[in-house]
C-alpha positions as CSV (number, residue, x, y, z in Angstrom):
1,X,-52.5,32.4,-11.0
2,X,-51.5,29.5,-13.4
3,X,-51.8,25.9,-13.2
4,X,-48.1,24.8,-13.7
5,X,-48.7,22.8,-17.3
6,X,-50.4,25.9,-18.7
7,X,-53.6,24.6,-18.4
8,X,-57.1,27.1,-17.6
9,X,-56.0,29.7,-15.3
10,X,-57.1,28.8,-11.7
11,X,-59.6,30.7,-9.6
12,X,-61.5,30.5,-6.3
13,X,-64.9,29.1,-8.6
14,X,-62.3,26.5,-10.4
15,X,-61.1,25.1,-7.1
16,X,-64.1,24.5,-5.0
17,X,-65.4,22.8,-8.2
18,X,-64.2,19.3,-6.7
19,X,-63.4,18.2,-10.5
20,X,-59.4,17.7,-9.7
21,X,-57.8,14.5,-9.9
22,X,-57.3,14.9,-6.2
23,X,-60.4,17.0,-4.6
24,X,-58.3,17.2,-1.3
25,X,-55.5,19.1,-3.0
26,X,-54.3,20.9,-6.0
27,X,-50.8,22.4,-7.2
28,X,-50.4,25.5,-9.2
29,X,-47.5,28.3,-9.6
30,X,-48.3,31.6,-8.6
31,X,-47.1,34.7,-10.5
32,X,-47.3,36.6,-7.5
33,X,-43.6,36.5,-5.6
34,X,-44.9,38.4,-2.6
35,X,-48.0,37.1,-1.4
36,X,-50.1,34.0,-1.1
37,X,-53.7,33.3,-2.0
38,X,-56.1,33.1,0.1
39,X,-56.8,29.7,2.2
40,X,-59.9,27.7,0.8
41,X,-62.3,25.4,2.6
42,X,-61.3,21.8,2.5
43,X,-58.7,22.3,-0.2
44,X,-55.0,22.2,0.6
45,X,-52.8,24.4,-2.1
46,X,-49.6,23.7,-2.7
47,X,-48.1,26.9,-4.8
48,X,-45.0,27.4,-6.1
49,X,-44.3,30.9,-6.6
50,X,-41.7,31.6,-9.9
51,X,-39.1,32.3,-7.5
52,X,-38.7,29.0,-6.5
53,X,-40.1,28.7,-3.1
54,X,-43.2,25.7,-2.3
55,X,-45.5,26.7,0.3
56,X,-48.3,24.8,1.5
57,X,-51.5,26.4,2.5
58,X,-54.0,24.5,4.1
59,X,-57.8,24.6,4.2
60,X,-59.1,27.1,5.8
61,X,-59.3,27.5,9.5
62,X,-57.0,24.5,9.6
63,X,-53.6,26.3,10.2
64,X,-51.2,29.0,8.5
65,X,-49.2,28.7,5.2
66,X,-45.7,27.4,5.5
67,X,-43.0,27.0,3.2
68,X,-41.5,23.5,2.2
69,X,-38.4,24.5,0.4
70,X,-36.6,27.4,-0.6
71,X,-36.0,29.4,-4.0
72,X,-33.9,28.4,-6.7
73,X,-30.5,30.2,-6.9
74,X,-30.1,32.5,-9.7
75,X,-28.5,31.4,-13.0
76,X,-24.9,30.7,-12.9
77,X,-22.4,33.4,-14.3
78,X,-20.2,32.4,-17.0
79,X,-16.5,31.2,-15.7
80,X,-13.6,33.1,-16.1
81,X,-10.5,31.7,-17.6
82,X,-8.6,29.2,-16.8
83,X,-5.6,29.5,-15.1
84,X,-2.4,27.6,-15.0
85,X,-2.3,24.2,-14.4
86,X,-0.3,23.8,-10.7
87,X,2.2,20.7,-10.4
88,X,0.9,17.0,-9.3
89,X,0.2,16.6,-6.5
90,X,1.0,13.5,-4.7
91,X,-1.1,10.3,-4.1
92,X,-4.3,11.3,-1.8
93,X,-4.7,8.3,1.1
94,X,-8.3,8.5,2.2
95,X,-8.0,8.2,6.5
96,X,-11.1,6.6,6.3
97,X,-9.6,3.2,4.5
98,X,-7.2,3.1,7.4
99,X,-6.9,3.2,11.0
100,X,-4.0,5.2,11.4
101,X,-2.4,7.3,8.4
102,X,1.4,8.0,9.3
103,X,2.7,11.4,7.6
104,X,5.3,12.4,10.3
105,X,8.3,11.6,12.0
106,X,6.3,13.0,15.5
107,X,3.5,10.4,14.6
108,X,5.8,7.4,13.6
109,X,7.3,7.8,16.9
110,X,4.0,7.7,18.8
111,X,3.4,4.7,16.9
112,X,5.9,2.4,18.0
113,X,5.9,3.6,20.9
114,X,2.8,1.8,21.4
115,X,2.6,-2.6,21.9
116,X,-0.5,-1.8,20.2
117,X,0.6,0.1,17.7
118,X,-2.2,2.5,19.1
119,X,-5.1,-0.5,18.6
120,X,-4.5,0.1,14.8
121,X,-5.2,-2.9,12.3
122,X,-4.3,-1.3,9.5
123,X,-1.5,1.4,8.8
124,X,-0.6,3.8,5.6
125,X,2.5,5.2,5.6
126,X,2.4,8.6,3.5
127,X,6.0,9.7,1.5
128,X,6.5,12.5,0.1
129,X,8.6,11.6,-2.8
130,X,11.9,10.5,-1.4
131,X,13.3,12.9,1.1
132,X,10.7,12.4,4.2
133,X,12.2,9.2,6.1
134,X,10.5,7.5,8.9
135,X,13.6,7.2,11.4
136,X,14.5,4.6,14.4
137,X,18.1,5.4,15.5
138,X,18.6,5.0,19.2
139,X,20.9,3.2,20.6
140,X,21.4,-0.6,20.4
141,X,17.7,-0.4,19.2
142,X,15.3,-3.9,18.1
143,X,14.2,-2.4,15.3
144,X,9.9,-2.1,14.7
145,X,8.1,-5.2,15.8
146,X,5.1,-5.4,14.5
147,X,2.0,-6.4,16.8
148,X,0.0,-9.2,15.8
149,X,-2.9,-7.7,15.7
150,X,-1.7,-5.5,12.7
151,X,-2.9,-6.8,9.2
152,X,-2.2,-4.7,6.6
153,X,0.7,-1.7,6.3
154,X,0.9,-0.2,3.1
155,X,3.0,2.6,1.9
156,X,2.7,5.7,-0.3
157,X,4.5,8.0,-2.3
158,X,8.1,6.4,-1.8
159,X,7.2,5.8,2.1
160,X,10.9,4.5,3.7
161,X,11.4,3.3,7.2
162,X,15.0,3.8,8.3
163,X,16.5,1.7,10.9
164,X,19.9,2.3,11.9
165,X,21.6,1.4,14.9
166,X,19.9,-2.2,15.5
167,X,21.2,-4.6,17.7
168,X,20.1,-8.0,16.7
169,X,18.1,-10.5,19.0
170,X,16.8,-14.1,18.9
171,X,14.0,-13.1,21.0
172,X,13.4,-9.3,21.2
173,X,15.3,-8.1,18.2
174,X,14.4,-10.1,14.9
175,X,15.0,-7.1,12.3
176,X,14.0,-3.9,11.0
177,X,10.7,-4.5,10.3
178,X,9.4,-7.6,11.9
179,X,6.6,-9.8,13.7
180,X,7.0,-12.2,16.2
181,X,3.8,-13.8,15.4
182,X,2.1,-13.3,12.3
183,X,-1.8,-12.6,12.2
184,X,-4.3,-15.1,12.8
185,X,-6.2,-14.0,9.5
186,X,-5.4,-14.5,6.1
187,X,-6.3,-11.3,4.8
188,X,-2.7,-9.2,5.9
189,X,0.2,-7.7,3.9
190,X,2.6,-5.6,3.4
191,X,2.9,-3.6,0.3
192,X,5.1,-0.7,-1.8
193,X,7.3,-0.1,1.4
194,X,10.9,1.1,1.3
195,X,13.3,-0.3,4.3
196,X,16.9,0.1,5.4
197,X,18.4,-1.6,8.2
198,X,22.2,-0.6,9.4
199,X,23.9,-3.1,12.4
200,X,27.4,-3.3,13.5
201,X,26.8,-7.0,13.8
202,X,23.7,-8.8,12.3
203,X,21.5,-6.1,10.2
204,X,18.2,-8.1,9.5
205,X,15.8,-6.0,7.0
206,X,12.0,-8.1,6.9
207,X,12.2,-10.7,9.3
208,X,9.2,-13.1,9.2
209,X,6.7,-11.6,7.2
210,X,4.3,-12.2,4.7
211,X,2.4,-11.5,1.5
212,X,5.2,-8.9,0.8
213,X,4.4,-7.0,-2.5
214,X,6.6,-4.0,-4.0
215,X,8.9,-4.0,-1.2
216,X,12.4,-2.9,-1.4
217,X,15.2,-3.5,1.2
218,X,18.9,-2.6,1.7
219,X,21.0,-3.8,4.5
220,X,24.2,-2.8,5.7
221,X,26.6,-4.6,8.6
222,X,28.9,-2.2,9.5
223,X,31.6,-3.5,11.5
224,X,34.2,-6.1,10.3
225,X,32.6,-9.8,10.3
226,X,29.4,-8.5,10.6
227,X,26.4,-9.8,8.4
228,X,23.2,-8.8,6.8
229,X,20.0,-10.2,5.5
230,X,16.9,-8.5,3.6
231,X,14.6,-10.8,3.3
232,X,14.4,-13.4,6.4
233,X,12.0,-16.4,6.9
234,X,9.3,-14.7,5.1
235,X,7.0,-16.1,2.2
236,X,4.6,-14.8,-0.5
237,X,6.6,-12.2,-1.7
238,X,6.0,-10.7,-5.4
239,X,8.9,-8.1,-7.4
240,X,10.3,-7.6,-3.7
241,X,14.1,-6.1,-3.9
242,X,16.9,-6.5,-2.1
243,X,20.2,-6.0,-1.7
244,X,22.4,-6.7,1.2
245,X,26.9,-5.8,1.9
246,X,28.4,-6.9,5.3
247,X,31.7,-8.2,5.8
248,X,30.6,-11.5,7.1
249,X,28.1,-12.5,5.1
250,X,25.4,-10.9,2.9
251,X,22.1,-12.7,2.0
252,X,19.6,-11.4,0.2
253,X,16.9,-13.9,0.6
254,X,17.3,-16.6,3.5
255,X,14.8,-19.2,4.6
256,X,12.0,-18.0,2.5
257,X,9.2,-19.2,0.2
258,X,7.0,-18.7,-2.7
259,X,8.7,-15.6,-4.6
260,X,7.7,-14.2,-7.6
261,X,10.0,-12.1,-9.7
262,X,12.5,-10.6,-7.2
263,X,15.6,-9.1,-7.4
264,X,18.8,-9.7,-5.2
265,X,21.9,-7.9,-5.1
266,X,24.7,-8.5,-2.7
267,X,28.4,-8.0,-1.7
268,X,30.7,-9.5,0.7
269,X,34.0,-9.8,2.2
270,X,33.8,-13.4,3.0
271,X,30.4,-15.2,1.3
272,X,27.7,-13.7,-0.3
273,X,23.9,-15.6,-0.7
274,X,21.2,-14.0,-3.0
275,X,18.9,-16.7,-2.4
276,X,19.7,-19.2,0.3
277,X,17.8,-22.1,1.4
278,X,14.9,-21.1,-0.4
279,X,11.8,-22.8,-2.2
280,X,9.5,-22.4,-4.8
281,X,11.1,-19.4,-7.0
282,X,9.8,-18.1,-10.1
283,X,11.5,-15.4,-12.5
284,X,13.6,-14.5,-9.7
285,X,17.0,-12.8,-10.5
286,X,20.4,-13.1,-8.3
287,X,23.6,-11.1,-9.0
288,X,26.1,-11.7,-5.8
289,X,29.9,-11.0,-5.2
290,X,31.7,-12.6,-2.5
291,X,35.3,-12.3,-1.7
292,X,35.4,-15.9,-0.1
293,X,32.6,-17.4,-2.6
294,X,29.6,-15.9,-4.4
295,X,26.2,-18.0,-4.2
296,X,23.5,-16.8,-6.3
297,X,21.0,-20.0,-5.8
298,X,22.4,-21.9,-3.0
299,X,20.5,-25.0,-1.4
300,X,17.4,-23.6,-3.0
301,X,14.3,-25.6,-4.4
302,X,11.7,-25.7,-7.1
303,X,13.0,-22.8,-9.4
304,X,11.6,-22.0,-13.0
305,X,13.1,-19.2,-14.8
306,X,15.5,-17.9,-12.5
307,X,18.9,-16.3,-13.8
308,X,21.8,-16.2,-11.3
309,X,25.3,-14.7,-11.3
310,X,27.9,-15.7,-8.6
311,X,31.3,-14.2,-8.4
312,X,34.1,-15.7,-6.1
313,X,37.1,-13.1,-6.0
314,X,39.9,-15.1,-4.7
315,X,38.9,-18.6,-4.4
316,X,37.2,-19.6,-8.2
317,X,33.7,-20.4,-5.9
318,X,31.2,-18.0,-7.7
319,X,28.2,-20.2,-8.8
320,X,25.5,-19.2,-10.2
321,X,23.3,-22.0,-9.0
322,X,25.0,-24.5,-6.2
323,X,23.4,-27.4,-4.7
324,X,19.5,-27.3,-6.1
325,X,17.4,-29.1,-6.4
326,X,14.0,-29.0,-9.1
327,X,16.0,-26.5,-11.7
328,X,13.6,-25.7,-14.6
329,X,14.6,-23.1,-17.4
330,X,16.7,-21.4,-15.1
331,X,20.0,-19.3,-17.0
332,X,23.2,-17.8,-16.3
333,X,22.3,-14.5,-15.3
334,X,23.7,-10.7,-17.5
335,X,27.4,-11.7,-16.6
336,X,29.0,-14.6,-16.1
337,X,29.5,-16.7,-12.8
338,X,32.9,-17.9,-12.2
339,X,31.4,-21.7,-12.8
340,X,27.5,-22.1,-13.6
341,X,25.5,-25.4,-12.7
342,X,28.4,-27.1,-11.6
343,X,28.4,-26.3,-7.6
344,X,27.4,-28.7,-4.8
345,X,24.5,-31.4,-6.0
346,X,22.5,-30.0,-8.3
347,X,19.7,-32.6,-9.2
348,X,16.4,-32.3,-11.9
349,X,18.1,-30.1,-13.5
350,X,15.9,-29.7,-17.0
351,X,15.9,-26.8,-19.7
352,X,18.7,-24.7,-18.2
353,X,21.3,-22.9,-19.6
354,X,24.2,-23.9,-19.0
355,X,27.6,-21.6,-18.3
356,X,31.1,-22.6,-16.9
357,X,33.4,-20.4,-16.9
């Protein structure tokens, strides 16, 4: 036997000499894999034997040996080579971050099946790229109300929510994606989400939501005088998209608040609103078409930097801004509006471009 620093080799004389550091104990490796030394009177041995193993052996009469940890494993072998790298896979979503992580149709139904949206405060929705779509398409259906309770719903990999068939309702039918009562706390949101909303009369896309980021919306009314909307009564929304075609009427943004660098695009028969009774707009772009009139900023307030094209088809009322009010550095948008700041009362109007056509 050896003491482990390669110091004088150990013996029955050295230990009961007393002159350790500790003269209750003392430590040493053992070249001898397959048996233990004997047990010495009022020393306690702890030996490690070249295989790895620690055993303890007490004094004598005291008890039996036992081991407090196993051998080493063996050296590793050296790898073999490398194979092919496989594709990407997509974005992992750790379950433990949320309470419920929704990756299939079968599961999204459960879901909303539930008031409580199954007790869940927060929710992932998992895409797989584009083609999976998270679909709602019974009958005369009121869309997905969210429960107040929910704070946080974030998607994934090009998560979309597909809502066709919705029958719109003050009460029980607000839009394709919507709460009746936002949370209490101030910590929820909704983020990188892809929605589509299809009505035969009033198509609704986010209705009364907040802290919106990376959102994307399309809305369609299908029948003739019908409507549609993407963004509805909803604030604190940053490089959200939209863009909305209905007969009737096609807003983009309507009734909402605080956006940052958003994106509207919208079509219709009659009159089309990218951003419509709105406030406090920054880089916010609006491109609309309307048959009747085209409103890209209509009735809005406190915009900086905004660029907005309206088009009127028949009737020369395309504006690009029309009636707002607190107009700062705002510009004509990539093509021209059939007039530019000229539509409605437009007051505090400072650094903007302007373009009649």
């Amino acid at each position: 036997m050896t003491f482990q620093d390669n110091f004088t080799p150990l013996n029955a004389a050295n230990l009961n000499q007393g002159n350790w550091r500790d003269d209750k104990s003392v430590s040493y490796v053992s070249l001898d894999n397959n048996n233990l030394p004997a047990a010495i009177s009022g020393k306690t041995q702890i030996v490690t034997k070249q295989n790895g193993e620690i055993w303890t052996i007490p004094p004598s009469g005291t008890g039996s040996a036992f081991k407090l940890s196993e051998g080493q494993t063996g050296p590793q072998g050296s790898p073999g080579p490398q194979g092919s790298q496989g594709p990407q896979g997509a974005p992992g979503v750790s379950d433990a971050i949320y309470d419920i992580a929704i990756r299939t149709q079968t599961q999204f139904e459960q879901l909303i099946a539930s008031p409580t949206w199954l007790n869940a405060k927060s929710v992932a929705f998992i895409g797989d790229g584009g083609t999976l779509m998270f679909t709602l398409s019974t009958t005369n259906n009121g869309g997905v109300k969210i429960p107040q309770t929910v704070k946080q719903i974030h998607g994934y990999n090009s998560a979309k929510i597909v809502v066709t068939n919705f029958l719109y309702n003050s009460s029980t039918a607000k839009g394709g994606l919507w709460y009746n009562t936002l949370p209490a706390a101030s910590d929820y949101s909704i983020s990188d989400l892809i929605l589509s909303c299809t009505a035969n009369t009033a198509a609704y896309g986010f209705y009364n939501c907040a802290r919106l980021t990376n959102c994307t919306v399309s809305v369609t009314g299908n029948a003739y005088n019908s409507s549609a909307c993407g963004f509805y009564n909803c604030t604190r929304l940053t490089n959200c998209a939209s863009s909305s075609i209905a007969s009737g009427g096609a807003d983009s943004f309507n009734s909402c608040s605080q956006l940052i660098n958003c994106t509207a695009n919208d079509y219709s028969d009659g009159f089309s609103q990218s951003y419509a009774n709105c406030k406090q707009l920054i880089n916010c772009t609006g491109n609309c078409t309307g048959d009747s009139g085209g409103y890209a900023f209509k009735s809005c307030e406190q915009l900086t930097n905004c660029a907005g094209t309206g088009i009127g088809n028949y009737y020369n009322n395309g504006y690009g801004f029309y009636s707002c009010v607190w107009v700062n550095g705002c510009k004509q948008g990539a093509s021209a509006s059939t007039n530019g700041f000229t539509g409605g009362t437009m007051r505090n109007v400072d650094n903007a471009t302007v373009v009649a056509i």
